[in-house]
C-alpha positions in Angstrom: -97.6 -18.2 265.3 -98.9 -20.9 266.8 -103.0 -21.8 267.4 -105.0 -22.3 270.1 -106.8 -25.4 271.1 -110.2 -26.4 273.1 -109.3 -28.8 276.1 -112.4 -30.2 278.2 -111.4 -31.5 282.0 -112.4 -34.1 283.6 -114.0 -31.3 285.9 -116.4 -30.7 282.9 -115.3 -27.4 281.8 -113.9 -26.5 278.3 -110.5 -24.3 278.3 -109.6 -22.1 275.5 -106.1 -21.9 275.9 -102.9 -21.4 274.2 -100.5 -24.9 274.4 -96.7 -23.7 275.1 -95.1 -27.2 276.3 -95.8 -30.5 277.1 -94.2 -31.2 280.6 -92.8 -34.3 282.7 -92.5 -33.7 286.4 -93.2 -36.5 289.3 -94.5 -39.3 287.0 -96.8 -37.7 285.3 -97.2 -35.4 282.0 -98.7 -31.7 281.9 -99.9 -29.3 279.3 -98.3 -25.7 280.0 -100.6 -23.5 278.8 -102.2 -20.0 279.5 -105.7 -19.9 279.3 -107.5 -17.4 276.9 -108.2 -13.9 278.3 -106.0 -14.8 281.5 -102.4 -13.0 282.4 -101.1 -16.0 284.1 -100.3 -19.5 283.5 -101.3 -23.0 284.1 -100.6 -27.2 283.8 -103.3 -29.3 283.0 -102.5 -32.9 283.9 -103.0 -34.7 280.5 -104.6 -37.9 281.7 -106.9 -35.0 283.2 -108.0 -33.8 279.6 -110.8 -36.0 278.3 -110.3 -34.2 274.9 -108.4 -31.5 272.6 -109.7 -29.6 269.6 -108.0 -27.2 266.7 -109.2 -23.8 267.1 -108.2 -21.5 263.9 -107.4 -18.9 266.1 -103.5 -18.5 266.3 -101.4 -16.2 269.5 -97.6 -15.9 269.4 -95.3 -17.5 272.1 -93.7 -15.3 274.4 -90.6 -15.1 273.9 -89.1 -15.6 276.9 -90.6 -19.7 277.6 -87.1 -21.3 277.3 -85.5 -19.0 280.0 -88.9 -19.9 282.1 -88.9 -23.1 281.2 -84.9 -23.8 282.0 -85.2 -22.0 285.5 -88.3 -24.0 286.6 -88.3 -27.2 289.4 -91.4 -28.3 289.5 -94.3 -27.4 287.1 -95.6 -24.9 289.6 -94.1 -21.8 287.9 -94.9 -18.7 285.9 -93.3 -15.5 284.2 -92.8 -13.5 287.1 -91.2 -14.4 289.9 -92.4 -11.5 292.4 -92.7 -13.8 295.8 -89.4 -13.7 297.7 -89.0 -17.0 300.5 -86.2 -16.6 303.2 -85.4 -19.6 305.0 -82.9 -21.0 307.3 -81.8 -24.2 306.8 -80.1 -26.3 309.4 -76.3 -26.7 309.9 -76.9 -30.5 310.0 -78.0 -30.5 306.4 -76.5 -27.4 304.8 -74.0 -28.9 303.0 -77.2 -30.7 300.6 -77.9 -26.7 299.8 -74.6 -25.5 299.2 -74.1 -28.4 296.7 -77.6 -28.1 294.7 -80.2 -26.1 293.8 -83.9 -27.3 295.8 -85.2 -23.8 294.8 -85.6 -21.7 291.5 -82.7 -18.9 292.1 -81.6 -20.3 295.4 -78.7 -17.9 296.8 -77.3 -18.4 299.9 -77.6 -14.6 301.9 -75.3 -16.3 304.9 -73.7 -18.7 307.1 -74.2 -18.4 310.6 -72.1 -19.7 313.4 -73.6 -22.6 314.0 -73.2 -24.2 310.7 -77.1 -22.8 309.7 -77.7 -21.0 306.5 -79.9 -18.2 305.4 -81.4 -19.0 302.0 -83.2 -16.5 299.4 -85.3 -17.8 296.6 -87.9 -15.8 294.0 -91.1 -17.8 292.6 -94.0 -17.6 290.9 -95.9 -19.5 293.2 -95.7 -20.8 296.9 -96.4 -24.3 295.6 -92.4 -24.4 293.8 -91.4 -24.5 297.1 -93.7 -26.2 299.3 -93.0 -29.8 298.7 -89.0 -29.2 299.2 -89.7 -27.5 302.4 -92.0 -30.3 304.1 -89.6 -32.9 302.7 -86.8 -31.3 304.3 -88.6 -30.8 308.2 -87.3 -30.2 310.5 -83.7 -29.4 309.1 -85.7 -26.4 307.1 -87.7 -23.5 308.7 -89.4 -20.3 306.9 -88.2 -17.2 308.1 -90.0 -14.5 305.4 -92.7 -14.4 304.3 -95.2 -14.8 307.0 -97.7 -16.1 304.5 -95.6 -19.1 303.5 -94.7 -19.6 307.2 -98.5 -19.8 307.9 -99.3 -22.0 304.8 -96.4 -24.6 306.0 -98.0 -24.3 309.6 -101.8 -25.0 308.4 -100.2 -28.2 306.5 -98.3 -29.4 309.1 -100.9 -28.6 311.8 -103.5 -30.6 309.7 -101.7 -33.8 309.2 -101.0 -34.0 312.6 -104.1 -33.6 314.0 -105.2 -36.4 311.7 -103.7 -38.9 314.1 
């Protein structure tokens, strides 16, 4: 067992939540945590938390936060990974994708012809895969689902039309 603590934000609210790990990702550190009464999980910035309390109230770990913790690449995760991404990535940089994982449970589905490959991942949350994709333009382009394709578009769209 393990007890819960009181976090206040710098957005002036006060969490309950229950701490599970203490995350570095990107230069900077995160508190993994769920917050009390919620089913799914969130970070916290640290230098974001203006202050922590004890609470006496204690909640038990699941069980599985190693295994979640181990498959994660970037801090935008959760327990379930119910969102499926299909993307094709271009034969001029496919051989960066056959030789590491960008994605949590990457699997190539394919090689086509031309050197392109047909990529499947599973997340948690749009965001794990967000950043890799709009690194990786225009050698990277979202086939399923349409709302990731849209969300990449409405990104793209934006910064260019801040020019």
């Amino acid at each position: 067992e393990s007890l819960k603590v009181e976090i206040r934000h710098l957005n002036k609210k006060n969490y309950l939540v229950k701490p599970l790990k203490l995350i570095y990702s990107e230069g900077f550190w995160y508190l993994y945590a769920q917050i009390d009464g919620r089913k799914y999980y969130t970070s916290f910035r640290v230098d974001r938390i203006t202050s922590v309390e004890r609470s006496e109230k204690k909640f038990v770990p699941p069980k599985r936060l190693e295994k979640m913790l181990q498959n994660n690449t970037s801090i935008w995760f959760g327990p379930e990974r119910n969102k499926k991404a299909l993307l094709k990535i271009s034969g001029e940089v496919a051989q960066y994708f056959e030789s590491a994982s960008y994605f949590p449970f990457q699997k190539i589905k394919r090689t086509e012809k031309d050197g392109s490959l047909l990529l499947e991942t599973q997340v948690s949350h749009f965001m794990e895969v967000i950043p890799v994709i709009l690194k990786w333009i225009p050698y990277i382009k979202v086939v399923k689902p349409r709302q990731l394709r849209s969300e990449i578009k409405d990104i793209v769209s934006e910064y260019v039309s801040s020019f």
